[in-house]
Each structure stands twice: as C-alpha cells, then as structure tokens.
VEXDOLUM-448301 format. One record per residue (C-alpha): residue in three letters; x, y, z. Coordinates in steps of 0.2 Angstrom, whole numbers, plus 5000, padded with zeros to 4 digits. Example, Ala and Ser with C-alpha at 12.3 -4.5 7.8 and 13.67 -1.06 7.14 Angstrom:
BEGIN
ALA506249785039 SER506849955036 
# end
This chain:
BEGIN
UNK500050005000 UNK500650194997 UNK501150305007 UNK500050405006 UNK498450275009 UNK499350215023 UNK499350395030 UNK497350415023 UNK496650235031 UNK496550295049 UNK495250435044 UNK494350355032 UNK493850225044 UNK493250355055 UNK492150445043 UNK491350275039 UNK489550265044 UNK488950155057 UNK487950025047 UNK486050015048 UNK485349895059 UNK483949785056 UNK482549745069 UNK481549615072 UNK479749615078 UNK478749475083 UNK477449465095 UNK478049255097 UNK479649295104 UNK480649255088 UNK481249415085 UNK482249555094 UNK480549645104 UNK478849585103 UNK477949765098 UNK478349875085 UNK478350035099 UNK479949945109 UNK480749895093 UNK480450105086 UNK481050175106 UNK482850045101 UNK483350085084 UNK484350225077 UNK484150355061 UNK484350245046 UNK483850085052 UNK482549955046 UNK481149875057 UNK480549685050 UNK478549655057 UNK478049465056 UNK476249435052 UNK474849475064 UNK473949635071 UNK474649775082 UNK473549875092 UNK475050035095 UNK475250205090 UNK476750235087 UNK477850395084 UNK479550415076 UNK480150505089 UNK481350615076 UNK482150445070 UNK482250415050 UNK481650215049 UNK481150095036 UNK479649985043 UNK479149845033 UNK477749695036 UNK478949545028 UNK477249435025 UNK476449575016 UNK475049705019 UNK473549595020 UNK474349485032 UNK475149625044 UNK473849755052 UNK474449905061 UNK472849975072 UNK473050125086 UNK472850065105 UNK471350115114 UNK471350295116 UNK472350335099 UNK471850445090 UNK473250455075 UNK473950275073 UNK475650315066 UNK476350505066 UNK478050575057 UNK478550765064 UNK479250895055 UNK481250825048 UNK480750635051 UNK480950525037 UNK479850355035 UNK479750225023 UNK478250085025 UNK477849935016 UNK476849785016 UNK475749855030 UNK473949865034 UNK473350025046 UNK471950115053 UNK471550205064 UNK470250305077 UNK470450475070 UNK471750455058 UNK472750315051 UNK474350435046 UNK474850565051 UNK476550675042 UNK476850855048 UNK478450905038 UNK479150755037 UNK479450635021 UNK478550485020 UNK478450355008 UNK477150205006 UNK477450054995 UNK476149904995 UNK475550005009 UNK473349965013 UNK472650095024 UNK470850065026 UNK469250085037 UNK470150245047 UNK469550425050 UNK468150485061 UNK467250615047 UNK468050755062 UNK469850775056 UNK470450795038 UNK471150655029 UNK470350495037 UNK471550385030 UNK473350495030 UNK473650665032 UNK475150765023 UNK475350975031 UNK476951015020 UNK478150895020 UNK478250765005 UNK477450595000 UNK477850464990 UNK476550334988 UNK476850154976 UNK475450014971 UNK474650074987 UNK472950034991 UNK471550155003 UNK469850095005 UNK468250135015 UNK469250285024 UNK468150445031 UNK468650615034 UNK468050785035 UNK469150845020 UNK469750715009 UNK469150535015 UNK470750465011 UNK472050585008 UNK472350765015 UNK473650875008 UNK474051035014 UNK475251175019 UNK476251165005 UNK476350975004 UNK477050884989 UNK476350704984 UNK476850564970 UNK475450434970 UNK475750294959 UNK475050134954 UNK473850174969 UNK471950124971 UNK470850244983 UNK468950164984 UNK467450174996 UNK467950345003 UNK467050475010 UNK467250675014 UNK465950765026 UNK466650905015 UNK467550864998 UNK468850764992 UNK468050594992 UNK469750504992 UNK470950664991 UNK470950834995 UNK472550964991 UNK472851154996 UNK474251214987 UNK475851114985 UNK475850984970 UNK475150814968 UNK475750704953 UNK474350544950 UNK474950414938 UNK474150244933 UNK473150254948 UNK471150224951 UNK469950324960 UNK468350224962 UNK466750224972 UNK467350374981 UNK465850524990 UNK466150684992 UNK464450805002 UNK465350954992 UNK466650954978 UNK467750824971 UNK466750634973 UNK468650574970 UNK469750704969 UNK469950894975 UNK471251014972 UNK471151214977 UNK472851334970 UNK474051184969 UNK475351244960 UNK475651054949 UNK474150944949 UNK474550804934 UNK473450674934 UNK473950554921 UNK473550354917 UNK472250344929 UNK470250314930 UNK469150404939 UNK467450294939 UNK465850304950 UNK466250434960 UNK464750554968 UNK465050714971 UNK463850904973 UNK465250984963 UNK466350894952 UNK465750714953 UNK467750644947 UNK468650784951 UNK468250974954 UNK469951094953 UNK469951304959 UNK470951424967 UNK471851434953 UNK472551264953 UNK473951234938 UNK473151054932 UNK473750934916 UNK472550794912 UNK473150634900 UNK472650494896 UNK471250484909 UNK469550414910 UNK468250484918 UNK466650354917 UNK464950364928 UNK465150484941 UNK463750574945 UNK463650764952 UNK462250914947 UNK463751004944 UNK465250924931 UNK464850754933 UNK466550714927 UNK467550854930 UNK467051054937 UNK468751174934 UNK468251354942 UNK469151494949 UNK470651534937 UNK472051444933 UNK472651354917 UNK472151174913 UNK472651034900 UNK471450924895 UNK472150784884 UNK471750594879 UNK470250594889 UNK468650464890 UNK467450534899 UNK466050414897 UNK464350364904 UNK464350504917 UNK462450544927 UNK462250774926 UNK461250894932 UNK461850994918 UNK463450924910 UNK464950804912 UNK466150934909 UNK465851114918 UNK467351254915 UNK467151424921 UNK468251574924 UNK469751444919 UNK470951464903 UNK470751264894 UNK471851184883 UNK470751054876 UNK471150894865 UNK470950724859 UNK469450684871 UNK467850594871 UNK466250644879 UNK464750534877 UNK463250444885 UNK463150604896 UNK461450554906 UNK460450684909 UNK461450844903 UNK462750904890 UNK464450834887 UNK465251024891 UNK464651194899 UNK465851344898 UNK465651504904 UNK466651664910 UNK467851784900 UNK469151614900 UNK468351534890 UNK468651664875 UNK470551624879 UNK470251414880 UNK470551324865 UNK469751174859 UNK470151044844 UNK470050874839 UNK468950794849 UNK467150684849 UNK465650714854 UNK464250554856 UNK462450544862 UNK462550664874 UNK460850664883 UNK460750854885 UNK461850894869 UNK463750924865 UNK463951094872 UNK462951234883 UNK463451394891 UNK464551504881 UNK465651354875 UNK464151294863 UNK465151314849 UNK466751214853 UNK465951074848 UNK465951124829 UNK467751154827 UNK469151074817 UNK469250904820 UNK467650864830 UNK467150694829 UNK465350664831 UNK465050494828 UNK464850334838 UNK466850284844 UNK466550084840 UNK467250064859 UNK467749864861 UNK466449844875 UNK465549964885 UNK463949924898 UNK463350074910 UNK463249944923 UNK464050044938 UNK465549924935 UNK467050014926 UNK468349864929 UNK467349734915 UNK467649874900 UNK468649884885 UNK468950054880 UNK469750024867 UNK469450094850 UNK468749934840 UNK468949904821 UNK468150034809 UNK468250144825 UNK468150334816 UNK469150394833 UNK470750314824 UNK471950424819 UNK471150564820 UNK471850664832 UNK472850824834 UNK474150804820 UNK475550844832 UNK475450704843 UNK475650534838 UNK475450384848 UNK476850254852 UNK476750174837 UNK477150324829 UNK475450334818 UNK474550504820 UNK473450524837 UNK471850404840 UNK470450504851 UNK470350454868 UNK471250364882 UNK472150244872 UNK472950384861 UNK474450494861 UNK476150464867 UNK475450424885 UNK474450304876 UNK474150104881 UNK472850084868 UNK473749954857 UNK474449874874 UNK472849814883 UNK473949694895 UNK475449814899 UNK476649704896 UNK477449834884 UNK477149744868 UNK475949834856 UNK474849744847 UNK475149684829 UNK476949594837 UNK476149534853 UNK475649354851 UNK474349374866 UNK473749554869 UNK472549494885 UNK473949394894 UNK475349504900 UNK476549364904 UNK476549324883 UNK477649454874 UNK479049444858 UNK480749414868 UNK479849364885 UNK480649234897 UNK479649064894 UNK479148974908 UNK478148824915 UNK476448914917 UNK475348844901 UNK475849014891 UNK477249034876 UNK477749184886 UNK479249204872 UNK477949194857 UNK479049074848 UNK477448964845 UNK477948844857 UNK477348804875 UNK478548784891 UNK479648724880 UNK481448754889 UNK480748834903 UNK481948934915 UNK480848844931 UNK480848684924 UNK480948574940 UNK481848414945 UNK480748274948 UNK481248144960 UNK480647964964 UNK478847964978 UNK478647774980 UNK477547814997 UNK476447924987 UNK476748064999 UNK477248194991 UNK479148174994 UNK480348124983 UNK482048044988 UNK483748084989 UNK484648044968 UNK484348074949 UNK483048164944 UNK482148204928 UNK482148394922 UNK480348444915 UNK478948554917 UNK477548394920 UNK478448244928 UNK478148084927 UNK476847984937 UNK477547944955 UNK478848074954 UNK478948224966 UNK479848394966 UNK479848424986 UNK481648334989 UNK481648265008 UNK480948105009 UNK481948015024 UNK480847875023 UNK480147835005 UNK479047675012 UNK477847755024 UNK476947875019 UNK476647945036 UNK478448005036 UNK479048135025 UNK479548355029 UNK478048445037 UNK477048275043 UNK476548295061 UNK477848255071 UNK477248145085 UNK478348175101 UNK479448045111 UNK478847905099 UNK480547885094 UNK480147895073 UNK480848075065 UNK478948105057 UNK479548255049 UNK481148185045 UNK481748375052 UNK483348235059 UNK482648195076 UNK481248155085 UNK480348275095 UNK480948305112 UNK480648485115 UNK478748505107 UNK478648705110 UNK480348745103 UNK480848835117 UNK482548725120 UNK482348625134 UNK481648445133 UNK480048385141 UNK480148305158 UNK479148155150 UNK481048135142 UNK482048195157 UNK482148375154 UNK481848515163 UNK480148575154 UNK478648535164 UNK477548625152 UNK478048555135 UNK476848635125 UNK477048815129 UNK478948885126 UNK478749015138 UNK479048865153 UNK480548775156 UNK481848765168 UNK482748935170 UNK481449025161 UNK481049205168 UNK479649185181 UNK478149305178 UNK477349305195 UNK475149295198 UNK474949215183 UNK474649055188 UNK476148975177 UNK477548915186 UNK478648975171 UNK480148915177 UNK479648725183 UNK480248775202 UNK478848705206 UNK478548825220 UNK477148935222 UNK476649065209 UNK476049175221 UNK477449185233 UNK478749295222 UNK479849325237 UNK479949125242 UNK479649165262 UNK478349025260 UNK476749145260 UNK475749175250 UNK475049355243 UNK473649445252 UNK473149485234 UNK473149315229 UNK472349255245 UNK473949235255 UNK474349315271 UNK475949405264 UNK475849585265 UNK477249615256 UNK477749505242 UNK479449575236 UNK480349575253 UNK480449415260 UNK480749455278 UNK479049525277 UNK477549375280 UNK476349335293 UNK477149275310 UNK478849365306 UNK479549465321 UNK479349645320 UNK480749745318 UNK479949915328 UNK480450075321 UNK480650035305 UNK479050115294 UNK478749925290 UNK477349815294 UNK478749655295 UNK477249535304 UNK475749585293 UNK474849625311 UNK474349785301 UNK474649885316 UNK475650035321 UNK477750005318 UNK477850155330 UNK476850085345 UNK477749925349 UNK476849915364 UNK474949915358 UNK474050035367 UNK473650155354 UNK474950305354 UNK476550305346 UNK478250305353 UNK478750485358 UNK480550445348 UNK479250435333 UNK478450595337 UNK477150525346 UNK476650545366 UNK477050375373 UNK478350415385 UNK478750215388 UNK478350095372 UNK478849945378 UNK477449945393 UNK475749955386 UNK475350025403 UNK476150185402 UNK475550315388 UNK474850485388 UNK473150495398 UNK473450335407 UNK472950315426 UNK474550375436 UNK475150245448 UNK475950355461 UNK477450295470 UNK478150135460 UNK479550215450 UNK478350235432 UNK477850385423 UNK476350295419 UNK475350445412 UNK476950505401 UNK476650675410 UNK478650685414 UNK478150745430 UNK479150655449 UNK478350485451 UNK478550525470 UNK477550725469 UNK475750665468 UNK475050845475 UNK476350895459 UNK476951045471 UNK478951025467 UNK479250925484 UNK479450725484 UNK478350635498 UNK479350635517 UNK479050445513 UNK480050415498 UNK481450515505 UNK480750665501 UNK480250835510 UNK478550865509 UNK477450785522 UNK475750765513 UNK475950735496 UNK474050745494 UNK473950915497 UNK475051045484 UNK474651195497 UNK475851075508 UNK477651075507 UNK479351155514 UNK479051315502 UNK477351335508 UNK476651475520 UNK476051455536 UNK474151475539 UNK474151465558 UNK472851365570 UNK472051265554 UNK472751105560 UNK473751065544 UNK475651075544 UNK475851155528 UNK477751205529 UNK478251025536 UNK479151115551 UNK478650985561 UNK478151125573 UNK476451145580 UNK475151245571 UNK474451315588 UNK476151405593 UNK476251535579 UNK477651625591 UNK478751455590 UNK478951475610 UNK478651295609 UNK476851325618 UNK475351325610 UNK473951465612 UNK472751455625 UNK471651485614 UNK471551305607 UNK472051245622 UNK473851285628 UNK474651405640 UNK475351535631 UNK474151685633 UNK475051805619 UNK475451685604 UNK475951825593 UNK477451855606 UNK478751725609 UNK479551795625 UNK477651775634 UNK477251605636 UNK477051495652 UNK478951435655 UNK479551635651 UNK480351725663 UNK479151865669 UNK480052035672 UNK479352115686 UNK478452295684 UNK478652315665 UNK476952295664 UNK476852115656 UNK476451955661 UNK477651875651 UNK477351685662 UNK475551695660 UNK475151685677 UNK473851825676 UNK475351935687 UNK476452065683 UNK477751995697 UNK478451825703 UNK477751735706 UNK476551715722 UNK477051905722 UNK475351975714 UNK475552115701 UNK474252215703 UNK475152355717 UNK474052455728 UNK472552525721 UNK472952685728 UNK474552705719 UNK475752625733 UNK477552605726 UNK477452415728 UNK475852395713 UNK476452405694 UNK474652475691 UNK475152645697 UNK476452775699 UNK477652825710 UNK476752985714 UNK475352885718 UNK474252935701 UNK472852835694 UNK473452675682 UNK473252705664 UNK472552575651 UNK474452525645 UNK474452455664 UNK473052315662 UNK473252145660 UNK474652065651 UNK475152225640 UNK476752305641 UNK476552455649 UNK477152655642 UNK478252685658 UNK479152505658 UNK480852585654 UNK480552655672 UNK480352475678 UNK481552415692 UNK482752265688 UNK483352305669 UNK484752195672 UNK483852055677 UNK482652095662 UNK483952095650 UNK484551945655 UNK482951835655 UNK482951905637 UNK484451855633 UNK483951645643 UNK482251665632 UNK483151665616 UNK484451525619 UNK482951395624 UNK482251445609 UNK483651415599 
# end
C-alpha cells in the first residue's frame, strides 16, 4: 500500500458510517422485541424494522428517528391498528423520514399522520380509518412530501378528503395506487389538496363520495396537479362528481378516464376559479348530470383528443366566464349526449376542426355501475382512429387515435401492459405472453415462439415418491415442466416406504420415529429448548415455550414458568402466599416480610402483617414519643399519655414527665419516699409553703405545732395551751416574767413572781405596777398582760435583760 493510503486509512475508517441495523418484531418471541413501539424506542436513524404477520393494536411515533418499517408477509397479512385511546395510529414530525411497506393500518381518527416530514408507502393498505372529524381519514400530509407505490386506501372517512389530506404546501407522487369506498363530510372523496403539487399516475379512483366537491378528487391553488394514466369511475359528488379543481389550481390531464360519476354539477369534472388546465386523451363516458359532464368556468382550457358521450341527463360540456374566450378546443368527439354536445357560452366548441361526432366503436362498454369489465378500446372501423391532433402521435408512431388509448401516454394498442403493442404481441389479453419474453412452465408461450413451456427457465427436478406422499427421495431426477407419474419435486423424503413420514407430517413426540424427517424425534414440542420431563428434561410444560427450567418467572399468573415448582403466588419464596392472591403475605417482594415474622419496631414496615402501628410496639394505641408520638414508655402498654398514674412505683405511667413520687405535683417528693414534703395529697403542703396558723394542717412540714404561731414551743390558749399571747414568743408559760414592766410574760395572770401578785396598791402604793410612784391613777397600757408605756422605768433592767437573753437560747 502507498504511502499515502497508509497515511489516509486511519480517517477514512472513522468517517465510515455505522451500518444500519435491522429489527425484528414478533409478537412470538422469535424476534428481537415483541411490539413494534419497543422495537421504534431501540433503533437508530437509518435503520429498518421487520414485522412478522399478525395485528398490532399501537400508536406509534417516530420520535425524530428516520426508519424503514416493513410487514415481511405482506399488507394483508400484517395489520397496524391504534391502541385504545389513539387517535392517530402512526405519526411522522416535522424532519422525520419514513418508509412503509407491506402494512395494513387504521385508525380511530386518523390512520397517518405526516407534519413536515417525508414519508413514503409501497404496497402499503390503509383502510376503514377516520372519524368524518379530522381531515384525511386515511393519511394526512401538512407540508412535507409523500411518495405513495401500488398502494391501496379503501372505506376511509374524513371531514376533507376521505382518504387523503394534503395541505400546507405538501408535495405528493401517487402511483399505481387504488383509493375506493371513501368518503368526505366536505369534499375530496378520496383526496383533498391546498396548494403544494400532487402527481397521479396509473392510479384508480373508484366508488369514492364527496357531500361537496370532488366525489374522488379535489384540488384548490396547487401549483402541479398532473393526473395521468388513471380512471376516475363512480364517484358521487355535489360539485365535480370525478374531480372538481379551483383556486387557481395549475392541472394537466392525459390519458384519463372519467366513466359514471354522477354530480348536478360536472359530473365528470367541474374546473372553476382561474388557473390554466390541460385536457388531453380523455374518456369521459357514461357520466349521470344535472347539467353536464364537463363544467369549465372562469378557467383558461387547453382542450384535446377527448371523448364525451352517453352524458345521462345533461350535456357533454358547459363553459362560461371571459376564460373561455381564451380556452381552445380541437380534435375531439362528441356522442349521444343526453342534454347535447355543448351549453353555456362553449356551445360552439363542439363544431370546430376535428370534432368527431360519431359513435367511437368502443370494444365493450355496459353502463352497469362496473368500470373494471370494460374495454375501452377503440374497435375495428372505429372513426376515433387516427384522427387526432396532428402533432401528437401515439407510440406506434401513427397520427393520434381520440381518447384514452391515444397519444404518446397511450396504452391503447397494449391492453395487457406488458409493453408489447399489438400487431407483434402474440397474446394481447395475457401479460406474461410478449415477443422476447422469458418462457416458463405456466401453460403460456410467454416467448411467442409458438411453442409452450418448452425449455422453461423453472423447469423442476422430479424425484422418485414410492410412498405416494408427496416426497421424493434423495438421487437422479428428471428435468421437465409435468413429471412423470410417482415422481415428486419436494426433495426430503427420509423414509420413502411410509407414507406417514416425509417433511411437514405431524411429528408425534417421544415416539422415537423422525415423522417429519426434520433429523430427530421430538423432544422439546414448543421449541423453546429444553426437553419435556416426560424425556427427562427440565420442561414441565412441553407445550407452551414460555415454561421450562430457567425460564423467567412472571409472577400471579398461575404458570409456574420456570418448573420450580414452587408457588406462583409467593414471588419472594418466604413460604406465603400473597394477600392479593389469598395469602397472608403483605408484602410479596421482601421476603422478611409474612405473617408470624418478628417485627422489627421502628422501621416504617409492617414485618408481621399484624397491620398495626410500627411506631407503638407496645399496643396501646399511641405512638412512641421517639416517633413523634406521646407514649413516653413503648415497651409497657401500661404507660402512655392519659393513662391512670400509679403514684409511687417508679413509672411515669401517664407520660406526663412529672416526679413519680410528687402526687400533689407541688415540686416536693413525699417525706415517705425520701422526700420533704409531708402530705403529698395536698399541693398547698410542702417545705415552700406558708403557714396558715391554727387550721390543724402542717403546711410548711416544720414539724412544729400549728397552735404555737410564736414558735415558744407552747401552744395558744386559745385552742388549748398555755401561752396567753401567741403572737409574742417571750410570753408563754415557761418565760421568765420581768417584774413591773407591765407584762405578764409567764401567764400567770401577774405582773410579778410569782405568788408575788402584780396588781400593786390600788391607791398607787409603790409596791403595785398598776400605778405610779406619785401615787396617780393606772392607765390602760397597765392592764392585763400588756406592756406598759412607763416600763423603761421598771426596776430590775438587768435581770430583764438577762431573761431575754435565757428566752432566746431555749428557743434556739
């Protein structure tokens, strides 16, 4: 290798693309996902989906992928349906690409849906979708492009175009397509276009209704309608029973017939509004008017090389507008016309160079309301032939015939398509027979050498059947379109004398005999590789390939998949069942969670299936405090918020957090649990609490008696003790009285020693404390017990002083 290349091979093998992958979906298993959504959600740009047969309820999107999604086993074998609740089956977005084929669809509101994007439909079937309330029952295209290709839309309804909506700028290339039994709530029986460009070729347009314009087709200012090769039959319209055109639409019409349709309006065809439009080769035959076939107003016409007639029930053509003076018209025929050749201001066109006016000698024509049983060709004698516009010529190169057979378009002298015109086909009506053709064994000298499947490029090998079923065996064989008697062409015979053995018999499992001669004898039935346990494998369901041993268990359904043998309803194998499956597991996916398991408390799960609280391990009804509840104690279901306090036995049984041993709650614990306070019944009683003398009750738990307020340590005399002046703890019994102050400070009812008296003379003697030294009368303060004014004059101060001074020590 160069240099050079050497240098190049690094990048070059970067820039290559990763391939395209291809998907397989098949709802059996057999592929790589079993819907078409899983299979769309996996793939890449670029890649191509494979659906196996069968019917798919999905609605799908493309999600902004390119893809290529074909049904392998065909369109009428592989239906696409939207899930409930779908109202477009399949949508491509605005730069997505997609390519379908050999797929049925349909749809609630819509079958298809393209906004911007490119889509392209090859042996594509969308049928029975629309709901009359969207436009384009079947397929909708706003801008974007569409490429359609022997494609097929039937029994589709929708509010404009039954089958086909085009819109925004949209471009669409039909070919080879057949659009039937569709209807608009508006118009556009089977399409409906607004602006963009719509190419029609070798298509049909049958059966199709429209309540306004256009029974099969209509088109409002698209820039490029050309509608070429293609019948328009039966269609039913207001307006333009085939086809009504306006808004200026740009239209080209060849080689196009236009048989039985039936509006009031241009049974055929109604062109309106502007616009310039070629009418050439046309057969517009058999069609049901309120007025005529062919209505043109306001619209600038080409028109050559038609035919108009058996026009039931109005005239071949009505013109009118300032257009028509710039239409032209030439070379054409005009035949029993119920309502005449011409009406409106075109009732001359009819008379011009080259009109025809006699009958066209058409091979076979009957107004039956079935288009597909006639032969529009021109016949023998047929004054139609050749006579044409002189400039064009059809393929044959002869001048123009009149009609759908003629002009460069034409197939007139090609009835079967096979591209052999008549007069060097050998077999006009059989497509497979043609000059230069490839002969095979089908009964038909497709070569038209004269001879019949005569060296045939199929011709099979024909092998021995001595069983007589249908297979031959294994050596030489005979090369020839029709074999011998007791020869086969099916090669695979592995037993040639019972003719119960041979490929595709049924194969009878564990009998030991290769029925089907596949090379063994059945041992695993459902194919799903595991042998039956009837053998000694691990499948105890033989029959169904979803069981065997190791499969993927798919819990509640009743199967045990895998062949565990265990419990289908016990997914978390702690020996319990469900609850939802009549078990008693509460929680199925954890298997230390079951009925009778211990409870781990705390932990936000129900571990026993008690369904109880996991916060109040305790029962009673509140949760743990730890848990945000009020339950001070959660292993005692005696103890919790509002419970009966059991005073004294070291519990805060009501979860108050108050002293177990402060029952009167007064700060102080009970004298008899070590405490201070003696009557813990009673809050107003404790250490801190005041006094309230002569009540009886203790309250500051002194100890000291309630009748001695004075603390002299004797009570009052009023509730039955000795100290006469209770207020005053140096008066009391045992105190030492001081003689003349006045006060009887022992109690003895004397203000003196006693046995003394204290009373004095009443005449004031200087012995009595009642009166003074000069002998005047005793005042008030000299009474009784009181202390009297002049007791500083009193005699003994020393004494006095020192009883005071003995008073307080006692006390102390």
């Amino acid at each position: 290798m160069p240099v050079l290349s050497l240098l190049l091979a690094p990048s070059l093998a970067l820039a290559v693309p990763t391939p395209a992958r291809t998907w397989i979906v098949d709802p059996g298993g057999a592929g790589d996902f079993p819907t078409i959504g899983e299979a769309i959600a996996a793939a890449e740009s670029g890649d191509r989906i494979e659906v196996a047969a069968g019917s798919y309820a999905e609605c799908l999107d493309l999600g902004g992928r390119d893809l290529e999604l074909v049904g392998v086993e065909g369109a009428e074998a592989t239906l696409l349906s939207g899930a409930e609740g779908c109202e477009v089956t399949l949508t491509a977005a605005l730069g997505e690409a997609l390519t379908l084929q050999g797929l049925s669809i349909t749809g609630a509101s819509r079958a298809i849906s393209v906004v911007g994007g490119a889509l392209a439909l090859q042996e594509v079937i969308v049928h029975d979708a629309g709901d009359g309330a969207g436009e384009g029952g079947g397929l909708r295209v706003e801008g974007g492009s569409l490429w359609a290709q022997g494609c097929a839309f039937r029994d589709n309804l929708g509010a404009q175009g039954g089958a086909l909506h085009l819109s925004a700028g949209a471009t669409a290339q039909v070919e080879d397509c057949a659009f039937s039994g569709n209807l608009a709530i508006g118009s556009g029986g089977a399409i409906h276009a607004t602006g963009g460009s719509l190419d029609l070729w070798g298509s049909s347009l049958s059966d199709n209704l429209a309540d306004g314009a256009g029974g099969a087709l209509y088109a409002s200012a698209v820039e490029r309608l050309a509608v070429q090769a293609s019948s328009l039959c039966g269609n039913q319209a207001a307006q333009g029973g085939g086809a009504h055109t306006e808004g200026g639409t740009e239209a080209s019409w060849a080689n196009v017939r236009l048989q039985e349709n039936v509006a009031s309006l241009g049974a055929a065809l109604s062109v309106t509004g502007g616009g310039d439009t070629t009418l050439v080769q046309l057969s517009v035959l058999g069609n049901q008017a309120g007025r005529a076939a062919v209505e043109l107003s306001d619209s600038r016409v080409a028109w050559t090389n038609n035919l108009v007639a058996w026009t039931v029930g109005g005239a071949a053509l009505y013109g009118e507008g300032d257009a028509a003076l710039e239409s032209s018209f030439g070379s054409s025929a005009w035949y029993d016309n119920e309502g005449g050749d011409g009406s409106g201001s075109h009732l001359d066109v009819t008379s011009g160079i080259g009109m025809v006016t006699a009958d066209p000698l058409l091979v076979d024509l009957d107004a039956d309301g079935d288009c597909a049983d006639d032969d529009l060709r021109l016949g023998e004698g047929s004054p139609l032939r050749d006579a044409g516009d002189e400039a064009l010529v059809d393929p044959d190169g002869s001048r123009s015939d009149i009609g759908w057979f003629g002009g460069e378009g034409a197939w007139a002298f090609d009835a079967d398509g096979d591209g052999a015109w008549t007069g060097g086909d050998c077999d006009d009506a059989e497509p497979a027979a043609l000059p230069g053709g490839t002969e095979r064994c089908d009964g038909i000298d497709n070569d038209c050498d004269g001879r019949v499947d005569l060296d045939a490029v199929d011709m099979p090998t024909w092998y021995p059947d001595g069983d007589g079923d249908g297979w031959g065996l294994e050596g030489e064989g005979l090369v020839s379109c029709d074999g011998p008697e007791g020869a086969s062409t099916l090669l695979g015979d592995c037993d040639d004398f019972d003719g119960e053995v041979h490929p595709g018999a049924g194969e009878i499992p564990y009998d030991g005999v290769d029925n089907d001669c596949d090379g063994a004898d059945a041992r695993d039935v459902d194919g799903d590789g595991v042998e039956g346990a009837l053998v000694g494998g691990a499948d105890c369901d033989d029959e169904d390939p979803a069981v065997y041993g190791g499969a993927v268990e798919v819990w509640y359904d009743g199967v045990d998949a895998d062949c565990a043998g265990d419990s289908d309803y016990d997914a978390d194998h702690d020996g319990q069942d469900g609850e939802d499956w009549g078990g008693t597991d509460c929680d199925d996916a954890d298997p230390t969670v079951y009925f009778g398991a211990i409870e781990t408390w705390y932990d936000d799960v129900d571990g026993d299936c008690l369904r109880d609280d996991d916060h109040d391990a305790d029962g009673d009804g509140q949760t743990a405090e730890s848990s945000g509840g009020a339950d001070c104690d959660d292993t005692d279901a005696a103890v919790h918020a509002g419970a009966v306090e059991s005073w004294y036995d070291g519990r805060d049984g009501d979860c108050d957090h108050a002293d177990d041993y402060d029952a009167d709650g007064d700060g102080h614990r009970a004298s008899t649990w070590a405490g201070d306070d003696c009557d813990d019944t009673d809050p107003t009683v404790s250490p801190d609490a005041t006094e309230h003398w002569y009540d009886g009750i203790d309250a500051d738990c002194d100890e000291e008696s309630d009748y001695d307020m004075d603390g002299d340590g004797e009570d009052s005399d009023l509730f039955g003790g000795t100290d006469c002046d209770d207020a005053d703890p140096d008066i009391g019994a045992d105190a030492l009285e001081i003689v003349g102050d006045g006060v009887d400070q022992d109690c003895d009812g004397l203000d003196g020693p006693a046995g003394t008296g204290d009373g004095g003379a009443s005449d004031g003697g200087t012995s009595g404390d009642g009166g003074g030294a000069t002998g005047e009368e005793p005042g008030e303060e000299g009474k009784g017990c009181a202390t009297a004014p002049g007791r500083a004059r009193g005699s003994w101060p020393t004494l006095g002083l020192l009883g005071l001074l003995l008073l307080r020590r006692r006390r102390r």
